[in-house]
VOGU-3710 file (C-alpha; in Angstrom, 3 decimals, decimal comma):
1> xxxxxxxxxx> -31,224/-29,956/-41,914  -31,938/-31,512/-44,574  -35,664/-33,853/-45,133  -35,570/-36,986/-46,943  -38,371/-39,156/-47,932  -37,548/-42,664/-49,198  -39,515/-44,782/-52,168  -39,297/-48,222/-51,933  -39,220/-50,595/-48,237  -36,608/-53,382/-49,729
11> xxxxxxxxxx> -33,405/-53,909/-48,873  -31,850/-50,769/-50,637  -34,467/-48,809/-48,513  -33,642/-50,699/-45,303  -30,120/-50,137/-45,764  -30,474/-46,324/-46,225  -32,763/-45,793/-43,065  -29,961/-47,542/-41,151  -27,576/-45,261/-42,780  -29,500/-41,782/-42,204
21> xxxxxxxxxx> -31,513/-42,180/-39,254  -28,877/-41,739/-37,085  -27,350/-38,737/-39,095  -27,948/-34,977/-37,090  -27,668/-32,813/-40,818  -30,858/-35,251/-42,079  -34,612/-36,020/-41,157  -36,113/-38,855/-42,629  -40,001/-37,517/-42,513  -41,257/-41,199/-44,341
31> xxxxxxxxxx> -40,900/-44,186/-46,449  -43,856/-45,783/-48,630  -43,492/-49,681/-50,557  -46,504/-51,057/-52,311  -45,569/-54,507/-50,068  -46,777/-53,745/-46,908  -44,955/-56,722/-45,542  -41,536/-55,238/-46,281  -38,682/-55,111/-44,457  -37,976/-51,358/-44,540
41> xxxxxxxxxx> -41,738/-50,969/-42,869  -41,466/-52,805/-40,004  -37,664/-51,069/-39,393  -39,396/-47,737/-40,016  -42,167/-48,334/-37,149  -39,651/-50,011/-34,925  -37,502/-46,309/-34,846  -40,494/-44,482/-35,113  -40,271/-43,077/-38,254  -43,495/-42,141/-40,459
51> xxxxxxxxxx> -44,935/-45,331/-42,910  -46,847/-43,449/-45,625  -49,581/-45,098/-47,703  -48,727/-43,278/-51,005  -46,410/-40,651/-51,766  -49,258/-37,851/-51,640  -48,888/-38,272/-47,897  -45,498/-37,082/-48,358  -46,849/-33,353/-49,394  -47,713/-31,717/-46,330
61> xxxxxxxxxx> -43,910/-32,915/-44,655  -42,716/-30,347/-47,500  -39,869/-32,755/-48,143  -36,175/-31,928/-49,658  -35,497/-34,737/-51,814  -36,797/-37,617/-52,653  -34,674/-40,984/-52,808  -35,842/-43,996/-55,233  -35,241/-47,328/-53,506  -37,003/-49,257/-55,857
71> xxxxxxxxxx> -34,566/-49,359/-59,039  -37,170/-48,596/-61,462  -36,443/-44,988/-63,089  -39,822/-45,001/-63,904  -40,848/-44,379/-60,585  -38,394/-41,085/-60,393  -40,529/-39,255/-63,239  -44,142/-40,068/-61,786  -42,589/-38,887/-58,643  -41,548/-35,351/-60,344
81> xxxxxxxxxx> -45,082/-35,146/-62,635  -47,083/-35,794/-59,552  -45,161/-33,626/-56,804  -47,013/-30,220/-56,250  -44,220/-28,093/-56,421  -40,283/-28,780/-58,175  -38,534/-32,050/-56,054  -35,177/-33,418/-56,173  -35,437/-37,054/-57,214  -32,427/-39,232/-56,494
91> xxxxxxxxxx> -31,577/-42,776/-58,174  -28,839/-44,936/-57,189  -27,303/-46,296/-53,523  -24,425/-46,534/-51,635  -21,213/-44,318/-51,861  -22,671/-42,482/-55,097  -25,574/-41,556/-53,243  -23,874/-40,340/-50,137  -21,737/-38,169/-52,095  -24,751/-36,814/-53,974
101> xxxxxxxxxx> -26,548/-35,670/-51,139  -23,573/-33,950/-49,680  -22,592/-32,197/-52,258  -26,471/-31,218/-53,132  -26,426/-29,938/-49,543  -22,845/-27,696/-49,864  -24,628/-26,063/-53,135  -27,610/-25,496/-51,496  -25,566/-24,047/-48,674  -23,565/-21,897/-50,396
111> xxxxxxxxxx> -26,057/-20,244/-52,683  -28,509/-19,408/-49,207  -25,033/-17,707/-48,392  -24,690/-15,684/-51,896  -28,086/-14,848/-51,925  -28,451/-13,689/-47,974  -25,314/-11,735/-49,071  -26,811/-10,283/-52,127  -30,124/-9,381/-50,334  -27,752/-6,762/-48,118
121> xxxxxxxxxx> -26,299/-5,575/-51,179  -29,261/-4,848/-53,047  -30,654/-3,141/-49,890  -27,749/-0,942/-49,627  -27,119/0,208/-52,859  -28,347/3,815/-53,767  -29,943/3,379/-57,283  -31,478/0,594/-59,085  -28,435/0,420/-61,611  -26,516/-0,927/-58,628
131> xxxxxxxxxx> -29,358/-2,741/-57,608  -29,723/-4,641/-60,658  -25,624/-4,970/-61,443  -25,672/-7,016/-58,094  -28,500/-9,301/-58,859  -26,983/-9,979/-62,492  -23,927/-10,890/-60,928  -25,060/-12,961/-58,107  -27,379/-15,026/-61,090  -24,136/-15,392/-63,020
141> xxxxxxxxxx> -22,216/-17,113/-59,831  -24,614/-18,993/-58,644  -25,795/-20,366/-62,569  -22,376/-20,612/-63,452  -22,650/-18,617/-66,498  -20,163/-16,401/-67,972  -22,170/-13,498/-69,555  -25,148/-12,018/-68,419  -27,292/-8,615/-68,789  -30,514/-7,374/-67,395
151> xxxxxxxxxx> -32,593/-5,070/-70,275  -35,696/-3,178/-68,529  -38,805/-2,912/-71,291  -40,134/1,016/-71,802  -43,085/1,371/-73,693  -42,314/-0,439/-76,854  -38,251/-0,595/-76,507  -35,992/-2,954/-74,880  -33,298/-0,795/-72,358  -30,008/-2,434/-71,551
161> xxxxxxxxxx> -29,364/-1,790/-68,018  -26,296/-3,615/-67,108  -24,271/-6,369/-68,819  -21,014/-8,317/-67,758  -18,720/-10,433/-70,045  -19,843/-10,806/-73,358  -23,724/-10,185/-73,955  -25,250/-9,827/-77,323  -27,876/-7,085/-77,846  -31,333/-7,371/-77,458
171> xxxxxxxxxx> -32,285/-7,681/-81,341  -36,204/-8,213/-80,854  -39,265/-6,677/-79,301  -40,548/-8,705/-76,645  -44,093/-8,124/-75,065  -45,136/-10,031/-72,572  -47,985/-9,391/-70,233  -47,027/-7,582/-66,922  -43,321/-7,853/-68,139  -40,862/-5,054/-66,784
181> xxxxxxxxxx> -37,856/-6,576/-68,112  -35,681/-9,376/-69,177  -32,756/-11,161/-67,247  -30,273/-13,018/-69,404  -27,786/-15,252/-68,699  -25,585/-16,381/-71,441  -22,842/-19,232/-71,183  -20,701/-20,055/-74,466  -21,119/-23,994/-74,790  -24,426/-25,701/-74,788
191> xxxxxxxxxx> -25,641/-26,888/-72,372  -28,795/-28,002/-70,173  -29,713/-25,687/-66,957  -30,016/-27,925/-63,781  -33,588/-27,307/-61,653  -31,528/-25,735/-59,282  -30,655/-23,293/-61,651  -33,677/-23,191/-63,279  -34,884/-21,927/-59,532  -32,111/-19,633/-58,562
201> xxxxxxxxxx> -33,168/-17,932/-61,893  -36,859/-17,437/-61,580  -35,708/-16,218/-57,528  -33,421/-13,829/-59,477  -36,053/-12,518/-62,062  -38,211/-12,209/-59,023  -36,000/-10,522/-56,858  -34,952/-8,070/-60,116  -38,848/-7,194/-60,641  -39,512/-6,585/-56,966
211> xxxxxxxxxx> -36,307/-4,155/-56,760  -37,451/-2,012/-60,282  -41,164/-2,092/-58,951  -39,283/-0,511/-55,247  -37,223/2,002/-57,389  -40,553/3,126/-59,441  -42,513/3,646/-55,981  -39,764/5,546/-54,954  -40,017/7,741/-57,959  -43,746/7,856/-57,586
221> xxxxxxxxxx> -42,762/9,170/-54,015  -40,647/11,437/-54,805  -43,232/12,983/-57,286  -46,053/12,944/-54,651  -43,945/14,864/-52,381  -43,160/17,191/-54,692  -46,624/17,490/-55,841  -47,767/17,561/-52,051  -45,161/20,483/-51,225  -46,484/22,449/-54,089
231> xxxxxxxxxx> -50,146/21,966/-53,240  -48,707/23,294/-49,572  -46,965/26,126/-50,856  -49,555/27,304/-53,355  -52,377/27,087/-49,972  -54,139/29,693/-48,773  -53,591/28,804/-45,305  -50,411/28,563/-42,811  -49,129/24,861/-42,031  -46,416/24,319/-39,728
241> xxxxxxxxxx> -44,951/21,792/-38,347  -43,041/21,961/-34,761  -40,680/19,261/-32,943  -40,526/17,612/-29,818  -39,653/21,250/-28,418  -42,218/23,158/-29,805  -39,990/24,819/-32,093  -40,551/25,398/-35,968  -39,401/22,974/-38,769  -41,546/23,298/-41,586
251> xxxxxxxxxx> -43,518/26,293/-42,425  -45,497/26,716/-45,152  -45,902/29,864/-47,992  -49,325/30,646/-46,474  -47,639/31,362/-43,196  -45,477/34,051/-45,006  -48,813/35,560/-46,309  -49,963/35,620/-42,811  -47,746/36,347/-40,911  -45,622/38,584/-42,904
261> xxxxxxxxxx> -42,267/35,936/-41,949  -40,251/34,272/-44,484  -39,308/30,765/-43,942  -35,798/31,776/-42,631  -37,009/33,985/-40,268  -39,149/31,434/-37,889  -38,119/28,620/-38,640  -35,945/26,782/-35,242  -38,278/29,466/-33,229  -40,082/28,787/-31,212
271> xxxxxxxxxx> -43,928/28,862/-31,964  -45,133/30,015/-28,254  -43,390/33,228/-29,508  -46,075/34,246/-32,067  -48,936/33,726/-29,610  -50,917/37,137/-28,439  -51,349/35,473/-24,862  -47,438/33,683/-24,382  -49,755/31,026/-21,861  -51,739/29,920/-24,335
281> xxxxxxxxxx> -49,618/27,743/-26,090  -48,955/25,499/-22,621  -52,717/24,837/-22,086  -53,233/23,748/-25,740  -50,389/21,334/-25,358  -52,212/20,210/-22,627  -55,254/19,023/-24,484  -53,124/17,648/-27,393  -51,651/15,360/-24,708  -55,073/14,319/-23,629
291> xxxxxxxxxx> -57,402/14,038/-26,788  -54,385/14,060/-29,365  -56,115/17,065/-31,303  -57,279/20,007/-31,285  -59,991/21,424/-33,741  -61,320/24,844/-35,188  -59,672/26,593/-31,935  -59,659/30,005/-32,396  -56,731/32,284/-31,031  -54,747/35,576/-31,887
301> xxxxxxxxxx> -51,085/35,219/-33,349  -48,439/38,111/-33,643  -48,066/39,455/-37,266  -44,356/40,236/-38,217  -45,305/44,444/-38,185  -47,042/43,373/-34,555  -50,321/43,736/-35,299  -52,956/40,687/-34,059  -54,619/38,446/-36,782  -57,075/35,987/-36,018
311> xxxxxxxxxx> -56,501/32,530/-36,425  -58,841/29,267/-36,227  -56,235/26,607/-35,665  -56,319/22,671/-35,838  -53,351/20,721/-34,875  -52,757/16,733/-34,664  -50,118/15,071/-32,793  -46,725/13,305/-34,615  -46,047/10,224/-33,341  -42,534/7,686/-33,420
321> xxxxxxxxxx> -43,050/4,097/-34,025  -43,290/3,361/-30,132  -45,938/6,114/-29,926  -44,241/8,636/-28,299  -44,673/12,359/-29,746  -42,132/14,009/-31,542  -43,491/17,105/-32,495  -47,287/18,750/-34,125  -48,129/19,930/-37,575  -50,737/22,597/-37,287
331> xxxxxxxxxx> -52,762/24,513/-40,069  -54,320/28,041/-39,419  -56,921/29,851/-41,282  -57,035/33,780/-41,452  -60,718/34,591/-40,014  -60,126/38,156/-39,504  -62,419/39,344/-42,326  -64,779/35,770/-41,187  -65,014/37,316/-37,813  -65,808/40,506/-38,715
341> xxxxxxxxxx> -68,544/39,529/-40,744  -70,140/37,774/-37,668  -70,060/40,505/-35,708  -71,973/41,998/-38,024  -74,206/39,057/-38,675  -74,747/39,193/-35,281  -75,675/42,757/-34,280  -78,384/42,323/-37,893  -79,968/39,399/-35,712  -80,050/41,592/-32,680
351> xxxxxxxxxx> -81,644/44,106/-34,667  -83,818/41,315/-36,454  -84,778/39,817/-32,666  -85,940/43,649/-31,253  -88,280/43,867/-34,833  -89,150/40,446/-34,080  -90,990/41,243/-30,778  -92,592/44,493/-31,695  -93,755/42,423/-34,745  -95,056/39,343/-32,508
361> xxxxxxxxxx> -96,702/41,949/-30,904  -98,328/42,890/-33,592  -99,173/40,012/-34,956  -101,267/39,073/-31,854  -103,116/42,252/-31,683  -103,882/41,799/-35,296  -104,933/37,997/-34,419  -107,519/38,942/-32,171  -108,610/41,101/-34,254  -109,232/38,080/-36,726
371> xxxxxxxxxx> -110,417/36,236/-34,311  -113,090/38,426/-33,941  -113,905/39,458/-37,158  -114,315/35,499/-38,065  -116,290/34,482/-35,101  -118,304/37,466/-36,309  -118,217/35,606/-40,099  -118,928/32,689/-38,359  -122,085/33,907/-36,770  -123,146/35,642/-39,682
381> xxxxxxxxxx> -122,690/32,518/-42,108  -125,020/29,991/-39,403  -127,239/33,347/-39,628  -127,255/33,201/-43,523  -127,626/29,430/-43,320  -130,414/29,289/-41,218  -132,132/31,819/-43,446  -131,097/30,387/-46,280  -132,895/27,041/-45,188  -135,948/28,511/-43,389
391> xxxxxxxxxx> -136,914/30,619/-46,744  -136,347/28,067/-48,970  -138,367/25,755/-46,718  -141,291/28,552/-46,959  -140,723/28,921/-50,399  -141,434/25,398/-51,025  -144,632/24,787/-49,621  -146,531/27,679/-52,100  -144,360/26,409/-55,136  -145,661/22,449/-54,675
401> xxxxxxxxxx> -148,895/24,340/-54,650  -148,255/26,581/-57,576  -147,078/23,164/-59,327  -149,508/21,044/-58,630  -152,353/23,385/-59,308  -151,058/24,009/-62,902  -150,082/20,831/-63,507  -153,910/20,238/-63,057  -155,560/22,929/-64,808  -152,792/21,926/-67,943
411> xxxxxxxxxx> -154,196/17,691/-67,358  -157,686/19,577/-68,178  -159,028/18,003/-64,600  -161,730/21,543/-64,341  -162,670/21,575/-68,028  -160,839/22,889/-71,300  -158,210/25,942/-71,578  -158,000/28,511/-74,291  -155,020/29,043/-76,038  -154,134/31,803/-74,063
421> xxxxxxxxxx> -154,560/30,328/-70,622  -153,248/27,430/-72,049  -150,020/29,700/-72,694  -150,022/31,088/-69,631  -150,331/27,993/-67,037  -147,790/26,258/-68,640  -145,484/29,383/-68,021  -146,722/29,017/-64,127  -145,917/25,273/-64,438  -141,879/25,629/-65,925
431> xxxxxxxxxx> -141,618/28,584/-64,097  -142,523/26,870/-60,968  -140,060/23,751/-61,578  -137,222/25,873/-62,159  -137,802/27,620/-58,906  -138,304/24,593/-57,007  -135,126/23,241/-58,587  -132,982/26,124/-57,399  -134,371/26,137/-53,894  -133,246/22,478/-53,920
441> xxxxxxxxxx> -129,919/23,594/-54,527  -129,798/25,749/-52,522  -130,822/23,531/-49,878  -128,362/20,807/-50,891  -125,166/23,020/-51,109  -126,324/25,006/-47,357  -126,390/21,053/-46,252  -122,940/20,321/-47,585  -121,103/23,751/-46,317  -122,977/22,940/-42,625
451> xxxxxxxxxx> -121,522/19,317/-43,004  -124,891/17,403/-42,486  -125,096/16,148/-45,950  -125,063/12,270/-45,853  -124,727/9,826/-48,507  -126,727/6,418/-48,899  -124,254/4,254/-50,915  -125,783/1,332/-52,495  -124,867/-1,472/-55,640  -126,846/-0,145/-58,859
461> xxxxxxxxxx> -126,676/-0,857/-62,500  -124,715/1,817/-64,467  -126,183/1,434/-67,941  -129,654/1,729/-66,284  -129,457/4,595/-63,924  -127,764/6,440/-67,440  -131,081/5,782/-69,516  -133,007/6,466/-66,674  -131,275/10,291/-66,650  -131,523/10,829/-70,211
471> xxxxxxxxxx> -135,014/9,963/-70,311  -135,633/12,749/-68,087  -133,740/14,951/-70,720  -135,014/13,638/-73,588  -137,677/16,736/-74,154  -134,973/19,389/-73,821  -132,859/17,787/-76,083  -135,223/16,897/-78,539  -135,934/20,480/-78,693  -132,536/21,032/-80,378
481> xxxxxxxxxx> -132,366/17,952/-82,147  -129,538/16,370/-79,775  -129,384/12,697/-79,134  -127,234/12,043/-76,977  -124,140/9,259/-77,244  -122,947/6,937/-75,079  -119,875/5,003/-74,965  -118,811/2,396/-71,974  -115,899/-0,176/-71,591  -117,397/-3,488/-70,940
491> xxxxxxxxxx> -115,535/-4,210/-67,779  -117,821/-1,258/-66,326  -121,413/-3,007/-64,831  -122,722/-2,197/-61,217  -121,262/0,699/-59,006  -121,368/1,853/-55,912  -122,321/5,469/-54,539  -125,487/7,668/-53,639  -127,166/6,779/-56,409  -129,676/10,017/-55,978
501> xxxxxxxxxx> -126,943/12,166/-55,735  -125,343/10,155/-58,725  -128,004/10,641/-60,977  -127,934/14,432/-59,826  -124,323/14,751/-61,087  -124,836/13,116/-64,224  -128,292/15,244/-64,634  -126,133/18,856/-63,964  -123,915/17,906/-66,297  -125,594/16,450/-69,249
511> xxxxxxxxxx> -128,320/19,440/-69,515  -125,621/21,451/-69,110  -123,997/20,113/-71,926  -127,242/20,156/-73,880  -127,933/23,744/-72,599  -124,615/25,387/-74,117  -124,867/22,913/-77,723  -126,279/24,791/-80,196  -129,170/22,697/-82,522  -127,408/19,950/-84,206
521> xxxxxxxxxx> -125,105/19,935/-81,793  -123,479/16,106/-80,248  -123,658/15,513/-76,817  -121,737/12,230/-75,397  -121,143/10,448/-72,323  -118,212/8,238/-71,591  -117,513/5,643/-69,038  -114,693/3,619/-68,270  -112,466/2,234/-65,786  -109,072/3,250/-65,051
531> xxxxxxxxxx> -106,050/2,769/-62,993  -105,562/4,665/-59,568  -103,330/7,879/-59,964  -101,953/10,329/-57,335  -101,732/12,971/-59,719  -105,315/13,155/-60,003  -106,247/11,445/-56,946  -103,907/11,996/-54,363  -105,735/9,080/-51,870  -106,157/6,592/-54,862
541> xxxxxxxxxx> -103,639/3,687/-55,273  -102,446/1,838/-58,172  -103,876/-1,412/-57,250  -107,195/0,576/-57,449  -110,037/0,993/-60,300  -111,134/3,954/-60,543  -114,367/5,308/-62,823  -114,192/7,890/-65,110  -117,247/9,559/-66,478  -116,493/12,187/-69,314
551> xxxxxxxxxx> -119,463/14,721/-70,301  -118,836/16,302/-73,950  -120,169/18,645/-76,164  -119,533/20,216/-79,394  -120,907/23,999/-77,880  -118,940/27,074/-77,497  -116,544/25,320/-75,078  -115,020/27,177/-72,181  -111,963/29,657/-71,841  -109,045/28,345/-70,028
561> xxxxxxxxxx> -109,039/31,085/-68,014  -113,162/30,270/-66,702  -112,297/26,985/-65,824  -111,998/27,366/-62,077  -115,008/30,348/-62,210  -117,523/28,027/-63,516  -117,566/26,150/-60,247  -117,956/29,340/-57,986  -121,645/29,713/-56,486  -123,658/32,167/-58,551
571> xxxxxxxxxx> -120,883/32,276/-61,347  -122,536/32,556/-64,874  -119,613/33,319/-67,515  -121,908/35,546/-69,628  -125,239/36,524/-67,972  -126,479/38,513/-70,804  -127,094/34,805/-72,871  -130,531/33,986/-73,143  -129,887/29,972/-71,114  -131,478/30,037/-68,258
581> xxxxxxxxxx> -129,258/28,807/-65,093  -128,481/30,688/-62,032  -124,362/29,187/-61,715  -125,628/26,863/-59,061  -125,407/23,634/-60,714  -121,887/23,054/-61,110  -120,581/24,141/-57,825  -123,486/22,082/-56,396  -122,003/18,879/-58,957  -118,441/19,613/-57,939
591> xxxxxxxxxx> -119,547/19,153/-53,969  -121,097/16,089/-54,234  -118,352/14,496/-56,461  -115,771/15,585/-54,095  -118,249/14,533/-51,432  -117,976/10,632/-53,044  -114,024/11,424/-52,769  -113,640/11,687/-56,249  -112,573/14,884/-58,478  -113,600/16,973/-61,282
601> xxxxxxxxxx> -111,996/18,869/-63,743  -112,475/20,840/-67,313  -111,209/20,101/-70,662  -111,573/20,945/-74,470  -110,842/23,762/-76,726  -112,892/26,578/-76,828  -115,603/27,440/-79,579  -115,399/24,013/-80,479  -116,925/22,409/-77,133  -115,886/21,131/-73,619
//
């Protein structure tokens, strides 16, 4: 059936509703006038056939042709310019348009016939040379076109592939993007191709692509498969594939490695055959019915010389188009040397388990034995830390004495010294500090192992509490001739910690530093703040300021290799040096830094300071 939508509501438009609308081979989807008042209209509505505002309305009816009432051929090229897709417009009434429109419809007829009829052709013919000989021919009937040829593009060259009457050669190159080839139809007069034609050629350059793109996945098919059978043949492992009857149709080369058969020889048997147990084959049939699969099963097959190998064996289902099975394809893996090497695997865990025990039982004699020995430690170290406190607690109370009494005889208090006893309270006096000092220590570190160390954190001035340490120093680096530097950021003002046990850091370190620089020397501090980094802090986050103190000197320095010595308890690197210290100090500093949560560490080159 053909659809018709009419331009134009006059009388020329009345007249051909009147004519059509009772015609069974055409459907009159609409008519459009700019005079709404027009006679066509109000026939239209009256048979109930569609009044469109403008001829966009007419799009989504997807009409056949288009007939211009209005005898303006103006109106016939807006028509084509503004249709969405290629429309037949047609001018003129009467008898002229009657036949028009009938013969339009036989064409239109008879080339759904040739090309129907040259769809089966192209679908049955066996290469694309046929393929493409048919469409060329078809093109040529339905263009009516004597001469035609169809030239396939290769890389850079043009390739005639079939030609009929007279064609000339392809002379030129022609590149065009996503191109495959060229169809050409040649007539020998001039003239103008209809849109019909124009159509039925781009359908036939279509239709000619489509078919060479088919023929090239077909080669590409046929190279996968080959490709695909190699990879097969070159596996390790045995594929075959069975029918509907369990018997053998394909069968790989690693089956012929496995099972000693050639491909001759078991293939149409039937694969039960080569099972060790003859039942087994039934039950696994049974579970490919149910699950459609079967995976890693292990089993014994028959070798051709009738020995047993052992196979692990996954097999899938083939199915039909309805569903229904038609056969299996199976691959087995040779585990014979796999298996063996798990038996043996597992008798070395047996034998692994049995030392196991005896060494579990062992291991808990030895244990208790531990046990014992550290609750033994354990009551020896609250021993040694109880003595530890106690005598430094009695040593305290004669050295304040000691102390104070010299102090008083060297303030003069009982009358003048001689030289001499002058010399020698003074040595009581030093003497008695540094012994005071190191039962402090002492104290402090048997406090921080026994975990009743606390610290009183409070807000202090940095600079200040600094000066107020060096002051204290001042003497014992004056003896050397050491003033010592200092260098802080100016983002760094009050902090926060134990500022007693603070100052006690910073006091360790410093006449430490003084201690080991020889006269001359430089001794600096540095403050600053800096990022948090879990490299050095594993707690600290990067949102965090952190404060970094650096203690330096220019003195011997300290080997790589002492770094982690120096802060042992007791550890002096060379004891025979004339600096007094008894290795106390830094361990003690190293406590109460990690105490605040912070961390020290050891730096600089040594014999040129640290």
């Amino acid at each position: 059936m053909i659809k018709i939508a009419v331009i134009g509501a006059g009388n020329g438009g009345s007249a051909l509703l009147d004519i059509f609308h009772t015609n069974g081979n055409i459907k009159i989807i609409g008519i459009t006038d700019k005079d709404k008042n027009a006679s066509g209209l109000n026939l239209a509505k009256e048979w109930g056939i569609f009044v469109a505002e403008d001829i966009k309305q007419f799009y989504r009816h997807n009409p056949d042709i288009i007939i211009n009432a209005t005898g303006k051929p103006g109106v016939s090229e807006f028509i084509k310019e503004s249709f969405p897709y290629p429309i037949e417009v047609v001018d003129g009434l009467g008898a002229k348009l009657l036949w028009e429109l009938v013969s339009r419809h036989q064409k239109a007829k008879k080339d759904m016939e040739t090309l129907y009829q040259n769809g089966l052709l192209i679908t049955r013919a066996k290469n694309l040379k046929d393929s493409l000989d048919e469409i060329l021919r078809s093109a040529m009937e339905l263009t009516e076109t004597p001469a035609g040829s169809i030239a396939l593009i290769e890389g850079e060259e043009m390739v005639m592939t079939t030609q009929r009457g007279f064609s000339q050669d392809f002379s030129k190159k022609l590149r065009d993007e996503g191109a495959v080839g060229i169809l050409y139809l040649n007539d020998f007069k001039p003239r103008e191709f209809t849109e019909r034609h124009k159509h039925l050629i781009r359908l036939f350059s279509t239709l000619a692509a489509q078919t060479i793109e088919k023929y090239k996945l077909l080669h590409d098919l046929e190279e996968s498969l080959t490709y695909l059978q190699g990879m097969l043949n070159d596996s390790q492992d045995m594929i075959i594939t069975t029918d509907r009857e369990g018997r053998i149709v394909k069968y790989s080369k690693g089956g012929e490695r496995i099972l000693g058969y050639g491909a001759d020889e078991i293939i149409g048997s039937k694969v039960s055959e080569f099972y060790v147990n003859k039942n087994e084959r039934t039950n696994i049939l049974k579970t490919l019915h149910e699950k459609g699969a079967i995976y890693n099963y292990e089993t014994k097959l028959l070798k051709k010389d009738g020995s047993p190998v052992d196979i692990s064996l996954t097999i899938s289902v083939l199915r039909d188009k309805t569903g229904s099975i038609i056969g299996t394809v199976g691959i087995s893996k040779d585990i014979t040397e796999e298996k063996r090497l798990r038996e043996e695997l597992k008798k070395k865990n047996e034998e692994l388990e049995e030392l196991t025990e005896n060494l579990e039982d062992k291991v808990f004699e030895r244990t208790k034995e531990l046990e014992k020995i550290n609750r033994e430690l354990s009551k020896a170290n609250e021993m040694k830390g109880r003595f530890i406190a106690n005598a430094s607690h009695e040593l305290r109370t004669p050295l304040h004495s000691i102390i104070g009494f010299s102090e008083i005889l060297l303030q003069k208090t009982f009358g003048d010294l001689n030289e001499k006893q002058q010399r020698y309270t003074n040595t009581i006096y030093t003497s008695g500090k540094h012994l005071i000092h190191l039962v402090n220590n002492i104290l402090d570190l048997a406090k921080i192992e026994a975990g009743k160390m606390e610290l009183s954190h409070q807000t202090f001035p940095l600079k200040t509490t600094i000066d107020e340490v060096l002051m204290v120093l001042k003497p014992l680096a004056g003896k050397k001739g050491i003033e010592p530097k200092i260098e802080m950021s100016s983002e760094v003002d009050n902090f926060t910690a134990d500022k007693i046990k603070f100052k006690q850091i910073l006091y360790n370190l410093l006449s430490n530093a003084i201690k080991f620089t020889p006269e001359g020397g430089t001794v600096g501090i540095n403050i600053e703040k800096v990022k948090g980094n879990k490299e050095i802090l594993p707690w600290a986050l990067e949102s965090q300021r952190l404060l970094k103190v650096s203690v330096w000197d220019t003195g011997v320095g300290i080997r790589p290799e002492d770094r982690e010595k120096i802060f042992e308890e007791f550890e002096q690197l060379d004891p025979s040096k004339s600096t007094e210290g008894t290795g106390l100090g830094l361990s003690l500093t190293k406590k109460l830094v990690e105490l605040h949560g912070g961390q020290i560490e050891v730096g600089g080159t040594y014999g040129q300071g640290a």
